[in-house]
N, C-alpha and C positions, 0 to 999 in steps of 0.2 A: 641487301641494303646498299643505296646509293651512299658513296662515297661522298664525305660533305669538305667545299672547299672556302678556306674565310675571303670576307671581298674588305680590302684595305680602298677607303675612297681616300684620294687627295684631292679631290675638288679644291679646296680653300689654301692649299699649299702649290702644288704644283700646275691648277687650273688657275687659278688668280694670279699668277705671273706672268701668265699670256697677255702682250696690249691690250688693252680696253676691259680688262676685266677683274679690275681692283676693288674689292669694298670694302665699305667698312663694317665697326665692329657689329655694328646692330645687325647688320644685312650677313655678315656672317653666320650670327647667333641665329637667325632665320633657317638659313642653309643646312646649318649643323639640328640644328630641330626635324627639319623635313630627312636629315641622313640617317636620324635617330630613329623616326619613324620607319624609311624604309628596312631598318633594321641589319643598315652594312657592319661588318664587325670592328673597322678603325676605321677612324677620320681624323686623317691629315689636319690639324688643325690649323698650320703654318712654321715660320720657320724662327724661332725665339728672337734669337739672334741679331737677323736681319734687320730689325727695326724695333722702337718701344712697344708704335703700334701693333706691330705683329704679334710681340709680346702680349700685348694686352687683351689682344684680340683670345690668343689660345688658354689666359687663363680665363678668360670669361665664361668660353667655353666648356672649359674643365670644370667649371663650377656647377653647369648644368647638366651636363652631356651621363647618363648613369646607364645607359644599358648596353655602350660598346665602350670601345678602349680610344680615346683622347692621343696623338702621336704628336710630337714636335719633331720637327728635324732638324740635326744637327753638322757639321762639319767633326771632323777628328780633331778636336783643340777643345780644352777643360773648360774656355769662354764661352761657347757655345753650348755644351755640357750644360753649366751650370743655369745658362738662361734659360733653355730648358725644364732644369729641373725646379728653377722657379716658377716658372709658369703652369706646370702641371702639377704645382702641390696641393692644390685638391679635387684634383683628378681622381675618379672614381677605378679608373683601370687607368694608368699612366703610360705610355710609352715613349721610349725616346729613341730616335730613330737617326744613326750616323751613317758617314757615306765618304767615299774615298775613292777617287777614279782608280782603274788598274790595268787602262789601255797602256801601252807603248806610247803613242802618241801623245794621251794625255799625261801623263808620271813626264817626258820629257819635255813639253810643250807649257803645259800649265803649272804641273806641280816642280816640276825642278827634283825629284825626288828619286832615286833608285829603286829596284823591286826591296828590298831588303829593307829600305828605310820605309815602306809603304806598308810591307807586314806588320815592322815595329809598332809603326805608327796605328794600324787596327788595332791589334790586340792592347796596346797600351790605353786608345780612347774607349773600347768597350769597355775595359776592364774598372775603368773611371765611371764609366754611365751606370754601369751594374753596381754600385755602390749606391745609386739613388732608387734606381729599379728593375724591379726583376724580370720588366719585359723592355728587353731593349732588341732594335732591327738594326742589322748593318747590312749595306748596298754597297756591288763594287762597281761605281759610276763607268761607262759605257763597259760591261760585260761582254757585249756580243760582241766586241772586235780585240774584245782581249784574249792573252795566250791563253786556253785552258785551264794548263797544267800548273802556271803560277796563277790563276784564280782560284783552281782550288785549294792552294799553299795559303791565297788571303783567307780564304773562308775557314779555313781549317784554324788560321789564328783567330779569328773573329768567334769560331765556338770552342775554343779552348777559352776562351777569355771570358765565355759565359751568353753570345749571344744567341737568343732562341729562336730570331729569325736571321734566313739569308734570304739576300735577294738578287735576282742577276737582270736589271736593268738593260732594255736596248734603246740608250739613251736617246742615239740618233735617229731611231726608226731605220734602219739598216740591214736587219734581219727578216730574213725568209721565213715561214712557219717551221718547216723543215729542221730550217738550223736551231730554232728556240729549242725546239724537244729534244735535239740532238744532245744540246749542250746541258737540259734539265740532267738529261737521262748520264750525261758523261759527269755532272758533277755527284749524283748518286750513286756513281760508281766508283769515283775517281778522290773523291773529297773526305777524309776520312772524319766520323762523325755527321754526317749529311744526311742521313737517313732519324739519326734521332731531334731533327728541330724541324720548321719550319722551311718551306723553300717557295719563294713568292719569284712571281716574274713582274715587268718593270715595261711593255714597250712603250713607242709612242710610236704617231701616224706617220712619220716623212712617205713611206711609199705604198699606205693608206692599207697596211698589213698590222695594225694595231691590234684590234679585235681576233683575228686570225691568229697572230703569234701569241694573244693570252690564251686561247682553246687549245693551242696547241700544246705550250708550255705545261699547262694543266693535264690534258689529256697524258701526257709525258712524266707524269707524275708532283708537279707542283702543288702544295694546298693551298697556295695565296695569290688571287688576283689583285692586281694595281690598275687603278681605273681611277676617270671619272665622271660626272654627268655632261653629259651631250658631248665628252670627249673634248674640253677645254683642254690646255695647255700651253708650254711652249713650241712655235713652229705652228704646226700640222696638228698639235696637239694629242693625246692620252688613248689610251684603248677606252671607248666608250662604256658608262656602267648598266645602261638599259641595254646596247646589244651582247655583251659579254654575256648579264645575266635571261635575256631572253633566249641565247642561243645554248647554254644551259639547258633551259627549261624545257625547249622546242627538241633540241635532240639529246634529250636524259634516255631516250630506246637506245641511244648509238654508245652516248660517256660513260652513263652511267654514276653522275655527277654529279650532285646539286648545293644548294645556298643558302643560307637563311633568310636572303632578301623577300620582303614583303613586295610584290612585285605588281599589288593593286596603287601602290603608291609612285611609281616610276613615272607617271607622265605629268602627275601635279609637281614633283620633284624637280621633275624636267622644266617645268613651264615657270615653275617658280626662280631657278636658276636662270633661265633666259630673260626673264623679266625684270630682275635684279643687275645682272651685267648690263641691260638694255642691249641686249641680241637679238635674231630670232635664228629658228632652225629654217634649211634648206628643207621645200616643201618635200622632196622625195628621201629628207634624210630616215633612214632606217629606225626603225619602231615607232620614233615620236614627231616624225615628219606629217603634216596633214597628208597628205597624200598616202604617205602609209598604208591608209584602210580605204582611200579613193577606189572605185574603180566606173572610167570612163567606155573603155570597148564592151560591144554589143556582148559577146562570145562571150565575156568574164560576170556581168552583167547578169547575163542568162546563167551564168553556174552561180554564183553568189547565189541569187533569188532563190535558185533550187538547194543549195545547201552551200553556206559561208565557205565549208574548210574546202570548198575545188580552189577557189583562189588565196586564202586567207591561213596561214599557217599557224598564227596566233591567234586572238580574240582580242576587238577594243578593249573589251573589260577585263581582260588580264592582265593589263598595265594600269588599268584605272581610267579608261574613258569614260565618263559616265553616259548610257545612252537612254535613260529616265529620264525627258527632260522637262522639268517644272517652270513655266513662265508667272511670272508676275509680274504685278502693277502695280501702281500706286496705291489702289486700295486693299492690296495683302498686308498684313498683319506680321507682329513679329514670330508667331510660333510659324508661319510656314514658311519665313525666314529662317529660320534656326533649325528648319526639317530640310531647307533645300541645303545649308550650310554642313550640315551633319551628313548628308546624301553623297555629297560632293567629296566626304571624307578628311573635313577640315577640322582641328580640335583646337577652338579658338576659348580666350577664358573670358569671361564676365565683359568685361574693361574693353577687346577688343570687338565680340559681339555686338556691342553698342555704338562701338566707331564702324564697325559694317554696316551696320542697318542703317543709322545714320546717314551712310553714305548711298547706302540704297535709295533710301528714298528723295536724296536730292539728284540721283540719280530719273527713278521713278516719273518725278514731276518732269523731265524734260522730251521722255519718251515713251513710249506706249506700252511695251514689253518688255521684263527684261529677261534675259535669258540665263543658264548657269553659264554659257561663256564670260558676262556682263560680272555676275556673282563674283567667278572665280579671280576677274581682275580687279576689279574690287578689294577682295580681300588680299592678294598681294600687291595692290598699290600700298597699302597697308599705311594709309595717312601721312603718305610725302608730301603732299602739297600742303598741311599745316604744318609742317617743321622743317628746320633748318633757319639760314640766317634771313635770307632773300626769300620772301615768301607774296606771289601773286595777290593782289587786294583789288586791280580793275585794269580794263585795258578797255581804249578806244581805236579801230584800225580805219583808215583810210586809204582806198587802193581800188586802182583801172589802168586800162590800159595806155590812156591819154596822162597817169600823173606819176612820180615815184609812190612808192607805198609809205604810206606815213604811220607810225606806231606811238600811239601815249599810255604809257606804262604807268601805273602805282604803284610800288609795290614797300612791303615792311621790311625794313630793314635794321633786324638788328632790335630795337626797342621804342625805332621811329619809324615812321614813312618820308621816302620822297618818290617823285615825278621825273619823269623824264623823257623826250620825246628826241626819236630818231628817222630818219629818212634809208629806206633801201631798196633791193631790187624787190618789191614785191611783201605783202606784208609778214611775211617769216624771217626776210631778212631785216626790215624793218626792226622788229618784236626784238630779234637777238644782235642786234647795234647797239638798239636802246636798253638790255641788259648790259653787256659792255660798259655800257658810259656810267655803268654805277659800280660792278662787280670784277673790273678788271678788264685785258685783254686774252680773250678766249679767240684762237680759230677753228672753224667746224670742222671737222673732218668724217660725218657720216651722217645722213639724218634720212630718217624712213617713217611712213604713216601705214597703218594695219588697223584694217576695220576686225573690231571683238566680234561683229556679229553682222549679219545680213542686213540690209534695206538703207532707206535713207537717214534713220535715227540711228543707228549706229554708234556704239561707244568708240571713238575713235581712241588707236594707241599710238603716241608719239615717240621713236625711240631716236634719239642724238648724240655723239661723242665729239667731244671739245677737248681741245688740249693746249697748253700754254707749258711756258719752261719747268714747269716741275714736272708735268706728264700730262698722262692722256685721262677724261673722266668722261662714264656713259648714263647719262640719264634718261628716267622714263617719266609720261605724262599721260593722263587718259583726261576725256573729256570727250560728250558728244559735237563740241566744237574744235575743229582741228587747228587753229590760232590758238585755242586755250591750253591744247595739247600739247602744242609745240612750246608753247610759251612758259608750261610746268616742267615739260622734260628737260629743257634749256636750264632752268632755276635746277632741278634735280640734279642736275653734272655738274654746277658751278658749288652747290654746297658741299655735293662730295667731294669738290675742291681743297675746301676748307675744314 
């Protein structure tokens, strides 16, 4: 029997603190839905603490989330503690998850703290958090460049004090694979009590050893991967959750290892998170990169045709690509809407059903086909463009190469409409002046166009991030006109502003 090991996602804690990749509570509740689905064991739901929002966001969570364990994270201090354990009270599996650097560097640099006042400090805050609940994780913030022998001195306080999991963090991305298992394998030896809880590893990418150092860690004896999707984070960001768990899947002859990750659901997961931050993946990125299942040379071409696995060591549809693909038109109906939406593997209720199709068919009317690429963005635009404050009502553009580009905006605002007409370089820049002169000063700092699908109808994807003195916001837009696009994803950044 293959060994089974739990996947902890922080997507929504430690991915959403990466610049540009902030959302809010709705767009969370999304996320945490699609993790539920995939069937991770914890999700990160965020950090109590740090903000109301944050707060509010992880009980919302907790209200819905029932088939994994809900984690807040916390610092070693009773305020944080306790926000926590407000937030997860009704939490169906609660955890609360604290953390305490145990480098050299950091105890001198950041904490101000001694080894001795650091142990205190562990065992006193777990022994507080376990009073609210019985699953609580403590992490010793940068692990891998900590001494050993007094990390296992903290962890050994942190399970005397009751906690079920440890985790050894390589905060900076800094460790070799090598060293992760080393150090699993020395804290299993070395740590007394380590063998009866939990022992999770923790990298991130700085020297793109992420993924590497979780296989390793695990293979080493760990049962808790820290991950998350497409490998967000801070820096370089997280060991990714589709390649950890593919590489899993791909060599279970070699580990002997496996997940409970539903792993048909990893690429709408994926796509859906990108879509939400307004990102996209680097087309050769690993599993859910387009190019992934490309193949351009003659020679691979030639083995593909004759049998997929010469080149192809997974399967599209082992992540969930759909390769069934059902077009329609304006004159499809709603049941083979709801056969293509059910196909695609989406479990939408009543209420949203309706704002899809909906959207289909004014979709429909502007183009000939549409396809389940068309479908599926559809249904994670998931009706931005009628909500929020700023909401698109008409736009007139005027623009060549002989004049400035000229933009006349309508748009609702709020419980009224007004007008506003801006001059720029061209009618994009135009479009987001003339947003400006109603909603603030925003500067752009990223904006890219992505056709959902072949030809010249085309569902165009807008993706933009703006940022002004309070931060950075990323918004998305579809539309088969790329003015309209641009001009919704623009409004989409400024109300997650707000």
């Amino acid at each position: 029997m293959p060994r089974t090991v739990k996947i902890f996602d922080t997507t929504l804690r430690d991915g959403e603190q990466s610049p540009g990749c902030s959302m809010n509570t709705g767009e969370k509740l999304e996320i945490a839905r699609a993790l539920e689905r995939l069937r991770v064991d914890v999700i990160e739901a965020g950090f109590a603490a740090s903000s109301p929002g944050d707060k509010e966001a992880i009980g919302e969570i907790a209200k819905i989330i029932k088939d994994c364990s809900v984690a807040s994270l916390c610092r070693c201090r009773e305020g944080d503690i306790d926000a926590a354990r407000d937030a997860l009270a009704n939490a169906a599996q609660p955890c609360i998850h604290v953390f305490l650097a145990t480098s050299d560097l950091h105890m001198e640099k950041k904490l101000r703290m001694t080894r001795e006042q650091v142990i205190e400090n562990t065992g006193s805050a777990v022994r507080y958090a376990k009073k609210f609940c019985s699953d609580v994780q403590f992490s010793a913030e940068d692990a891998s460049r900590s001494d050993p022998d007094f990390l296992c001195r903290v962890f050994e306080a942190a399970i005397r004090a009751g906690a079920a999991t440890i985790n050894i963090p390589d905060t900076v991305g800094y460790a070799l694979p090598e060293e992760t298992a080393a150090l699993v394998r020395y804290v299993l030896e070395h740590c007394e009590g380590a063998r009866g809880v939990a022992i999770a590893v923790h990298p991130h990418n700085d020297l793109g050893m992420a993924t590497a150092n979780v296989l390793a860690g695990i293979a080493a004896g760990a049962s808790q991967a820290e991950v998350t999707l497409c490998g967000i984070g801070e820096r370089a960001g997280n060991a990714a959750l589709e390649e950890v768990v593919m590489g899993l899947s791909t060599r279970r002859n070699l580990l002997d290892i496996d997940c409970r990750v539903e792993t048909k659901q990893i690429y709408r997961s994926a796509r859906l998170l990108l879509s939400t931050i307004g990102a996209s993946a680097s087309p050769n990125k690993p599993v859910i990169g387009q190019n992934a299942f490309a193949h351009e040379a003659g020679i691979h071409q030639h083995g593909v045709m004759a049998d997929r696995a010469t080149y192809e060591i997974m399967s599209p549809e082992s992540i969930g690509i759909p390769q069934k693909e059902m077009v329609l038109g304006k004159h499809s109906g709603r049941h083979a809407f709801d056969e293509t939406v059910q196909s695609l593997g989406f479990s939408l209720s009543e209420e949203e059903l309706k704002a899809a199709f909906k959207a289909f068919k004014a979709l429909a009317d502007k183009k000939k086909n549409v396809t389940n690429n068309d479908i599926e963005a559809l249904i994670k635009d998931g009706g931005r463009e009628t909500e929020g404050y700023y909401r698109l009502e008409s736009f007139v553009i005027n623009s060549g190469n002989t004049i400035d580009g000229t933009a006349i905006l309508k748009l609702t605002v709020g419980d009224g409409q007004k007008q506003t007409v801006a001059f720029g370089d061209g009618p994009v820049d135009a479009s987001f002046k003339a947003i400006n002169m109603l909603a603030g000063d925003f500067a752009l700092t990223s904006y890219s166009l992505n056709a959902i699908t072949d030809g010249g109808d085309a569902l165009g994807e807008a993706l933009v991030r703006i940022e002004n003195e309070k931060g950075q916001y990323t918004g998305r837009g579809l539309s088969t006109d790329i003015i309209e696009a641009s001009i919704k994803a623009y409004l989409n950044a400024v109300n997650k502003s707000l």
